[in-house]
Legacy VTK file of the C-alpha trace (Angstrom):
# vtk DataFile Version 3.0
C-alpha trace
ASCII
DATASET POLYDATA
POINTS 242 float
256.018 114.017 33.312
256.394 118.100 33.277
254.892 120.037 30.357
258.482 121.270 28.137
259.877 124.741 29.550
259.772 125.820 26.158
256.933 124.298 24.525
255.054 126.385 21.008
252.389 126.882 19.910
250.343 126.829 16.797
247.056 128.904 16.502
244.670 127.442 13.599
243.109 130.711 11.874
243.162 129.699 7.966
239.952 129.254 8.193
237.426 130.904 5.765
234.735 131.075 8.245
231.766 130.699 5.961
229.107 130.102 8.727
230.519 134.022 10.314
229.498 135.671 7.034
228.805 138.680 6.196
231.051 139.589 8.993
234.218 137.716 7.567
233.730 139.114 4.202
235.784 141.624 4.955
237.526 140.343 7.914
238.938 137.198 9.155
237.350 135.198 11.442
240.084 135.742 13.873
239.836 139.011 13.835
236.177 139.792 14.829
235.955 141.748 18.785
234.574 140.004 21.293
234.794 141.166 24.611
236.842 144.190 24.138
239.844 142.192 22.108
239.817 140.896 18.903
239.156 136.660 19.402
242.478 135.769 18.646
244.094 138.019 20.918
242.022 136.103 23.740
244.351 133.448 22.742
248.020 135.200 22.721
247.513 136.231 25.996
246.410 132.812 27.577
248.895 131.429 26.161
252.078 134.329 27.305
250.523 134.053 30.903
251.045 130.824 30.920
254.588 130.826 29.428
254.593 129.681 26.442
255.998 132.679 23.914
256.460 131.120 20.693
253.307 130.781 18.843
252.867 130.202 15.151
249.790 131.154 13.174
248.386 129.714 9.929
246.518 132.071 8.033
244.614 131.961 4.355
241.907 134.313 3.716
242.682 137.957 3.996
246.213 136.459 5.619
247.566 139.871 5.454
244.972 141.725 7.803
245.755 139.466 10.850
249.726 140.025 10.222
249.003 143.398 9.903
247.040 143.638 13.602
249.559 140.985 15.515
252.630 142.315 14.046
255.579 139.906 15.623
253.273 139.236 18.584
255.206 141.324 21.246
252.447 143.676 22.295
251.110 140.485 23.691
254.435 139.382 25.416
255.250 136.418 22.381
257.184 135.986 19.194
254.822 134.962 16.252
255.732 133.382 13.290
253.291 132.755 10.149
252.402 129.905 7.992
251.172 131.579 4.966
248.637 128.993 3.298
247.264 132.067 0.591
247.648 130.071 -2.280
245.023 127.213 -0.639
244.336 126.228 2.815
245.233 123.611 4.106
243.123 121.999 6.818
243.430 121.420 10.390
246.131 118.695 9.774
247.233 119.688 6.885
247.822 123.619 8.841
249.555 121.813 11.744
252.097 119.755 9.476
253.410 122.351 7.219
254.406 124.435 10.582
255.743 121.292 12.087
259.256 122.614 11.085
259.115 125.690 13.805
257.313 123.862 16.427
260.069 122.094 17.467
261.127 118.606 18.416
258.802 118.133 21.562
255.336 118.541 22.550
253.369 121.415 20.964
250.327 122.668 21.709
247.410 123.423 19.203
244.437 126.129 19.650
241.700 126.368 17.045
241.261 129.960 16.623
237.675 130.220 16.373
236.944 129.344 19.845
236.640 130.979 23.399
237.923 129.692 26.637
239.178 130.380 30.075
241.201 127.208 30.223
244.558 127.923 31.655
247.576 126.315 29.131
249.678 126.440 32.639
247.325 123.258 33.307
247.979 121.640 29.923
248.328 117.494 30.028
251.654 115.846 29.805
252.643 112.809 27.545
253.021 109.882 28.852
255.579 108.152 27.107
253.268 106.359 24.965
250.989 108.900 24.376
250.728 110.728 20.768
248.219 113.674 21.808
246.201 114.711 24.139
243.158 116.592 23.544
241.113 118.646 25.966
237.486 117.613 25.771
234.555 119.881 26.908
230.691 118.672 27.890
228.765 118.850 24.733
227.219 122.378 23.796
223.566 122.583 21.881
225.241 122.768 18.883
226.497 119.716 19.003
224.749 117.078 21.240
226.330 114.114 20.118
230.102 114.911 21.232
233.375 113.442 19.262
234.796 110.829 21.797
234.521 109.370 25.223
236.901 108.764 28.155
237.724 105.568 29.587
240.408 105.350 32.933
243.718 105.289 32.088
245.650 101.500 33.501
247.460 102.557 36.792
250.926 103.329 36.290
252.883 105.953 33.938
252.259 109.744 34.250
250.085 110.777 36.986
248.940 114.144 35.168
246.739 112.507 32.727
244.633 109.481 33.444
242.001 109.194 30.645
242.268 107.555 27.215
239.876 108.832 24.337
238.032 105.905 22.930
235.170 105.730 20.603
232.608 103.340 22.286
229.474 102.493 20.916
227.409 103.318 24.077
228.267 105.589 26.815
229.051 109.307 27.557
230.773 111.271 24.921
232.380 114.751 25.046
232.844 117.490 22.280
237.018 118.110 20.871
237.627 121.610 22.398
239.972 122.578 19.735
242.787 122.687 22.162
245.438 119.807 22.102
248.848 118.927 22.527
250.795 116.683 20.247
254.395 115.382 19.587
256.117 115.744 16.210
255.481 111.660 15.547
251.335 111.938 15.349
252.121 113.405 11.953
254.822 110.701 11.076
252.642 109.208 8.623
251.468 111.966 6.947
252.258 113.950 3.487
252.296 117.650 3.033
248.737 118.631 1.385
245.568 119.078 2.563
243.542 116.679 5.223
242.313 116.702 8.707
242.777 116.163 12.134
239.814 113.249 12.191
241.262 110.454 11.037
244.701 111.150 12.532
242.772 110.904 16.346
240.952 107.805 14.915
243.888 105.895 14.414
245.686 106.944 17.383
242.886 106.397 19.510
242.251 102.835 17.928
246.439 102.129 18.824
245.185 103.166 22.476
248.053 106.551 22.127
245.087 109.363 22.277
245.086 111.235 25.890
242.331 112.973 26.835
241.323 115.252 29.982
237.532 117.034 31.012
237.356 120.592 30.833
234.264 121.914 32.685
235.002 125.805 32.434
233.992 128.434 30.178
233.997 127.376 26.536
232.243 128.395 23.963
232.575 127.330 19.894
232.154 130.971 18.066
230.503 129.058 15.062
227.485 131.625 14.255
227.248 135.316 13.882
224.541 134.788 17.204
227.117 133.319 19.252
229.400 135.877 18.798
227.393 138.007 19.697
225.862 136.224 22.891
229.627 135.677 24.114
229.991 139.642 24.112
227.489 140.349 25.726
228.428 138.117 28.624
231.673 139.058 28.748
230.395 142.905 28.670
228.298 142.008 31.333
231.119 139.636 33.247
229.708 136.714 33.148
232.204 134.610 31.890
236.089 134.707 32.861
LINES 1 243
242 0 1 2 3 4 5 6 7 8 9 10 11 12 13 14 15 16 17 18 19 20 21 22 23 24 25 26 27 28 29 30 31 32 33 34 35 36 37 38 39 40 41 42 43 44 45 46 47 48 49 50 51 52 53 54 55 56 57 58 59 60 61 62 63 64 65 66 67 68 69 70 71 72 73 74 75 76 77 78 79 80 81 82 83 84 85 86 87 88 89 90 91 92 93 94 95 96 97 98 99 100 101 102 103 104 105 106 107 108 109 110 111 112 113 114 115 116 117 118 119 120 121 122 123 124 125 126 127 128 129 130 131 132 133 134 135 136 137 138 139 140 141 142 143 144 145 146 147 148 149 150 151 152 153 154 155 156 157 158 159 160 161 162 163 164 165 166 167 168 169 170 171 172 173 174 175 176 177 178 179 180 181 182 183 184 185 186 187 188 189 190 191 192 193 194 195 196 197 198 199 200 201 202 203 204 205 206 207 208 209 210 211 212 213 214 215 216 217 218 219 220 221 222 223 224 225 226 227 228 229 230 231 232 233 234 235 236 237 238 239 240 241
């Protein structure tokens, strides 16, 4: 099964980014240079070279300052639209459902905004028919030793492009959530607008056997602390990563 021609995209940056301060106390998170580009727009071009132009972005604290520097998104070759969550954000889940509306009827993908990667969306994972979501997973950094879920072979049969299930064993090897997934419309079916996460939506769907998953082993990095922003720009200055 062939990723949509036309598939969105949502960009999570609503985020207050309390672990980045001081340096989001005067700008958002999504907004702090890295490399020579502001983190964010790391993620508008991925995403245009890989063809997907319509891209929506949630946005809370100091909202205004990352409308103000993306504009409508076409000095980076795609049309952004905003989910203005001012007035109280609203989660990862709770983000992703209010913009569910303008991410259309099929597969969408989702990028947390406070991350760094060289993962090509050209390669993203299709559905298989009973698949919910899929969710790129990524071998467990320092920060987080303990990874999020595992991957067991998918049976044979069904879409060829994704063979791996996320489960949550007991025992075994276990991989860190990159941030990066792709969903259809009906993970969300059960929800109500307000705020929650993502967690307990990929618990239950990985419980039902419909959570997808696929190994990433390129360049990723979590820009959680004002050290490893600054560690990822000085590899990139240097080229060492990309």
């Amino acid at each position: 099964m062939s990723r949509p021609a036309r598939m969105k995209a949502m960009i999570l940056a609503a985020g207050r980014g309390e672990r980045m301060r001081p340096l989001t106390d005067r700008l958002p998170k999504p907004l702090l240079p890295v490399g020579g580009r502001r983190l964010i727009e790391w993620h508008l071009v991925a995403l245009a070279r890989a063809g997907i132009r319509d891209v929506v972005i949630n946005h809370a604290w100091l909202g205004a300052e990352i409308v103000a520097a993306l504009g409508d998104g076409a000095a980076y070759g795609v049309a952004i639209r905003y989910s203005d969550e001012s007035e109280g954000a609203l989660e990862t889940g709770g983000g992703i459902f209010k913009a569910l509306p303008w991410l259309g009827p099929g597969p969408f993908v989702v990028v947390n905004g406070d991350v760094w990667s060289d993962f090509d969306y050209a390669r993203l994972p299709a559905l298989d028919e009973a698949a919910l979501a899929a969710l790129i997973l990524v071998p467990n950094p320092p920060q987080h030793p303990q990874g999020d879920f595992a991957l067991a072979p998918r049976p044979a049969g069904g879409a060829a492009a994704l063979q791996d299930v996320v489960t949550e064993p007991q025992a075994g090897p276990r991989y860190t959530f990159s941030g990066i997934g792709v969903y259809r419309p009906e993970f969300f079916a059960a929800c109500q607008p307000g705020r929650f996460p993502l967690l307990p939506l990929f618990r239950a769907a990985a419980a039902a056997g419909r959570l997808r998953g696929q190994l990433y082993r390129g360049q990723w990095h979590d820009i959680g602390t004002p050290q490893r922003l600054q560690e990822l720009d000085a590899r990139l200055a240097a080229g060492a990563v990309g």
